[in-house]
N, C-alpha and C positions, 0 to 999 in steps of 0.2 A: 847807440841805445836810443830805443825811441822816447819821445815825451810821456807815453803811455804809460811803458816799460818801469820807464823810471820815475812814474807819477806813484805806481803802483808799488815801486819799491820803497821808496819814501814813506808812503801812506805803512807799509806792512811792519818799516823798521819803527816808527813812532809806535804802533798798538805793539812791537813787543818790547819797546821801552817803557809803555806804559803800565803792562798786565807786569812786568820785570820790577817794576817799582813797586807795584801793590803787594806784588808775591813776598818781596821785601818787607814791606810794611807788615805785613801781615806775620810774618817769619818772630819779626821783632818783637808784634805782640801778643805773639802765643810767648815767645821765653821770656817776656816781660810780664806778664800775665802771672807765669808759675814760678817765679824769682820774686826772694827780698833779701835785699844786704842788710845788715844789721850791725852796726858799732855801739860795741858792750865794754863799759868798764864794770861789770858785773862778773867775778870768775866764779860760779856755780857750780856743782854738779845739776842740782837743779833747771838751772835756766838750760842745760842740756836737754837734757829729758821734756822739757816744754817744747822746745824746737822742734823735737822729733814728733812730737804729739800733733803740732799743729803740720809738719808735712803730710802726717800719716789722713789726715782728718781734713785737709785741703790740696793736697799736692803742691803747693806752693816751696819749691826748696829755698831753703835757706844757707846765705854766706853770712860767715860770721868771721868779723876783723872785733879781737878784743885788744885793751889797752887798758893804762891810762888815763883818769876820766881829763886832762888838760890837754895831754896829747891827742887823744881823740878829736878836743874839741877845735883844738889849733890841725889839726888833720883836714878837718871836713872844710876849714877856715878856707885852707891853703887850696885844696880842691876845686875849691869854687861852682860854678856852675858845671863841671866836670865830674863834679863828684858822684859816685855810686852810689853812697848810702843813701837808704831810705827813712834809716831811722837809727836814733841814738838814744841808747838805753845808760843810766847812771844814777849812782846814788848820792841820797842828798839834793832835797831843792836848793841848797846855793851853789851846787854845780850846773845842775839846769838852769838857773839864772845867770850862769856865766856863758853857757850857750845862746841864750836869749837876748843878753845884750849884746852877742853881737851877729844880730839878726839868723840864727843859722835854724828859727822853726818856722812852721806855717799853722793856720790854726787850723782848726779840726773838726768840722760838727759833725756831732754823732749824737745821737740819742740815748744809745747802747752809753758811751762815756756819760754823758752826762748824768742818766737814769742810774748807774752804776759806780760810779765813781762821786763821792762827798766832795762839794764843793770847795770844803778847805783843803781839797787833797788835790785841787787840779787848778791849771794857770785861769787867772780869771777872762783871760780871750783864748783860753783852749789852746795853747800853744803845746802845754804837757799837759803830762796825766800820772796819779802817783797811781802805784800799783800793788805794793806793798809798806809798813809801814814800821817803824820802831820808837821806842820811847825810851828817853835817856832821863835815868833815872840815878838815886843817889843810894849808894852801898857803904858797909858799913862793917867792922869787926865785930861778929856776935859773941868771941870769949869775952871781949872788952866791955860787952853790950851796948843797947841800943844808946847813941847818946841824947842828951837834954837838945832843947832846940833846933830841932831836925827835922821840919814837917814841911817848910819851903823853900826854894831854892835861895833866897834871899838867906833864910840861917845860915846857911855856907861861909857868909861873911860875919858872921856874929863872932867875935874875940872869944870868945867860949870854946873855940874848934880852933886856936892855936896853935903850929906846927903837928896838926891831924891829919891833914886834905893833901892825897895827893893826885897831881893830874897829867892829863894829855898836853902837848907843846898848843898854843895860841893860834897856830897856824892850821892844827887840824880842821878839818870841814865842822864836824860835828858839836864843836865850841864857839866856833865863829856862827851857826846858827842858832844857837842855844841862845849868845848875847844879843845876835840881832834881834829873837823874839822878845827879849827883855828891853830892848833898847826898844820894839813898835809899841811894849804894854807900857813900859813906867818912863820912858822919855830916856836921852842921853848921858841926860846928868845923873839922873839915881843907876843907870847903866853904868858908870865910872864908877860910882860910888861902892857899887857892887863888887865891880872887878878887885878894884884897892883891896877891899875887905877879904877876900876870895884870897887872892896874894899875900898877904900880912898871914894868911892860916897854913900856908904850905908845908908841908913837913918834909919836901925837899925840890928839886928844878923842876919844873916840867919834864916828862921825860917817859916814854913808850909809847905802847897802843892801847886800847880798853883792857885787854887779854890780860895785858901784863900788870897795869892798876888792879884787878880783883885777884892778880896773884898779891901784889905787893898787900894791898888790903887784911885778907884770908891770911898772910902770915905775921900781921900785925907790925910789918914796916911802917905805916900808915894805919889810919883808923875810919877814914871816910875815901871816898870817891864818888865820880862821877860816869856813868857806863852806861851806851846802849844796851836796851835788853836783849838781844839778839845773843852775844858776846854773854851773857850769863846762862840763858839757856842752848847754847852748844856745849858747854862746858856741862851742863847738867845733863846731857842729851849725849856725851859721849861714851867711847867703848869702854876709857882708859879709866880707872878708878881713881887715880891721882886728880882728873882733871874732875872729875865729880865730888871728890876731897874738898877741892880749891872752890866752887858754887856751894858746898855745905854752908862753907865758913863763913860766909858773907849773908847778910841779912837788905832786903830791897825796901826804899822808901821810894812810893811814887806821890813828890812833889807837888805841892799849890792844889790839892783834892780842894779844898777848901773857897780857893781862886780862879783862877785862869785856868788851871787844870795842868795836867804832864805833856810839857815838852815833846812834841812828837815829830820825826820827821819821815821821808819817804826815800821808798827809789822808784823811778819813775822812765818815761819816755815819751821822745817827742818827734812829729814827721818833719825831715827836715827839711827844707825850701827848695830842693832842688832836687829831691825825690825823684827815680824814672821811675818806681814802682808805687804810689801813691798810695793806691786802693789797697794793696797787698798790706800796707804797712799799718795803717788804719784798722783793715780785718784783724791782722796780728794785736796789735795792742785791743782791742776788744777780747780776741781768745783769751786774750792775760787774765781777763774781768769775771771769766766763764767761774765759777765754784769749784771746781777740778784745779784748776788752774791757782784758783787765791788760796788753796787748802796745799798744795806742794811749795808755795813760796813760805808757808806760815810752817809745816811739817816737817820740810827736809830743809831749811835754814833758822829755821826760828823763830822767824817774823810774824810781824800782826797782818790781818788780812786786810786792805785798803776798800774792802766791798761789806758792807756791815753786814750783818747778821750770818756770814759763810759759819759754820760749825766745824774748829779744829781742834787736831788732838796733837798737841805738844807741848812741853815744858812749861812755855813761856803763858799756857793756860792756867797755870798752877800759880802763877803770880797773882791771881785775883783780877777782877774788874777794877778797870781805873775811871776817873774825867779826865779826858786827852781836852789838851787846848785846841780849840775850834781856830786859832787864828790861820788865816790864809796864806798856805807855807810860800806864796810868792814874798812876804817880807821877811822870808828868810833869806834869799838874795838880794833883795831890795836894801835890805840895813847892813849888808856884809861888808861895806868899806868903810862904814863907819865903826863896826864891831873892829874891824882888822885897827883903826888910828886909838881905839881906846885901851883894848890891850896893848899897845905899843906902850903908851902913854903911865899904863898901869905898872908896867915890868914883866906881864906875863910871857915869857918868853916863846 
């Protein structure tokens, strides 16, 4: 073979490794382009129908691994820089806070988020984003009627409500954020003080889920509780007329009007650091913010809309205007180890 020969052939096999590379590259990102994984501890019919919305309206398909929001989070953990997802969706900021601390978001500028999304509704360096949102609020048996001392969360512990109160186990998300927002407003110790008080009114263990406190409530097992609003308007919002029975019975106090305001938290989502679809996941959680979009999270689950002024029509409209607490749901995981050592401390089981 001459040196020519084989100058030339060299030269011919470099340019088709190199156009071979780009055709690659490029292969990669047209299907990275129209892809986003999405890890959801959210199981909806809803958040279905949104998927399809946003393929239909970006061509962008979507993979969906749901779970577990800890397993999820220990998923993406174990994945590492290998991992797919693009983005994890879950409810409750003290689960995104346990995302968070262990570096698994990236932040986010968007304008769209920002413009859109209330500031106490989203990480303060844009790590997440709430997207919808619920208020836990306090119920009550209306044969027995409304009782004395029932206008802040703080009554709960008043001796007056003596084996009345019954609730969710300690360990629930939705309690452990409740105290940590109590623990950022009145400090640790009137936090403690609380709990004791809360405990000493039980009228029996800890023990179900929301569902099943506004049954035990509504048949006068107990006389108060404490329940997302979501969990009262499905009930009110269903086919079955036992379960519209069961939301009759039960009368809503929304909390500290007066103060701080109701307890509110979110579900949210955040891009995760090692994102291959970035931009995709970013557009998605924006579509979330669209008014179409905050009106089916509010309509076909029950929820409040995380975008003010969106106009919905469901149940939980029917509950009246409230004052939601402005505090910044990031210390709602920020105080969650200390909520978890004071219920221990307290007995809440």
């Amino acid at each position: 073979m001459s040196r020519l020969y084989a100058g030339i052939l060299i030269l011919g096999l470099a340019i088709a490794l190199i156009v071979g590379t780009q055709m690659g590259t490029d292969r990669n990102a047209v299907s990275a382009s129209a892809t986003l994984n999405i890890y959801s501890a959210r199981h909806y019919d809803t958040d279905l129908a949104l998927y399809d919305k946003f393929t239909e309206e970006t061509g962008i398909a979507i993979n969906l691994i749901e779970g577990d929001s800890d397993e999820l989070i220990a998923r993406i953990e174990r994945e590492g820089t290998q991992s797919p997802a693009d983005l994890l969706i879950t409810v409750d900021a003290g689960r995104l806070w346990r995302a968070e601390e262990k570096g698994l978001f990236q932040p986010v500028a968007s304008e769209i988020l920002q413009t859109r999304i209330p500031e106490h509704l989203r990480h303060p360096d844009e790590l997440w984003f709430g997207l919808s949102k619920r208020a836990r609020i306090v119920i009550y048996n209306k044969a027995k009627g409304r009782p004395e001392k029932l206008e802040t969360y703080a009554d709960l512990a008043d001796p007056s409500h003596k084996g009345e109160i019954c609730m969710r186990s300690s360990s629930n998300i939705y309690n452990l954020s409740l105290l940590a927002a109590i623990i950022e407003h009145q400090g640790t110790e009137e936090a403690e003080n609380w709990t004791r008080g809360v405990v000493a009114n039980f009228a029996r263990q800890p023990q179900g889920n929301d569902t099943g406190n506004i049954q035990a409530v509504a048949a006068g097992e107990c006389r108060i509780s404490l329940v997302n609003t979501y969990y009262v308007g499905r009930l009110m919002g269903s086919d079955k007329a036992e379960d519209r029975a069961v939301a009759e019975a039960v009368g809503l106090v929304f909390p500290d009007q007066q103060g701080n305001g109701t307890h509110v938290n979110i579900s949210g989502a955040g891009v995760l650091k090692h994102a291959p679809n970035r931009a995709n996941a970013v557009r998605f959680i924006e579509f979330l913010t669209d008014d179409w979009a905050q009106r089916a999270f509010s309509e076909q689950n029950h929820e409040y809309a995380a975008v003010p002024g969106v106009v919905i029509d469901s149940p939980v409209t029917g509950f009246g205007d409230f004052r939601e607490d402005a505090l910044n749901a990031s210390a709602l995981g920020r105080n969650q180890p200390e909520a978890v050592r004071i219920f221990d401390r307290a007995g809440w089981k």
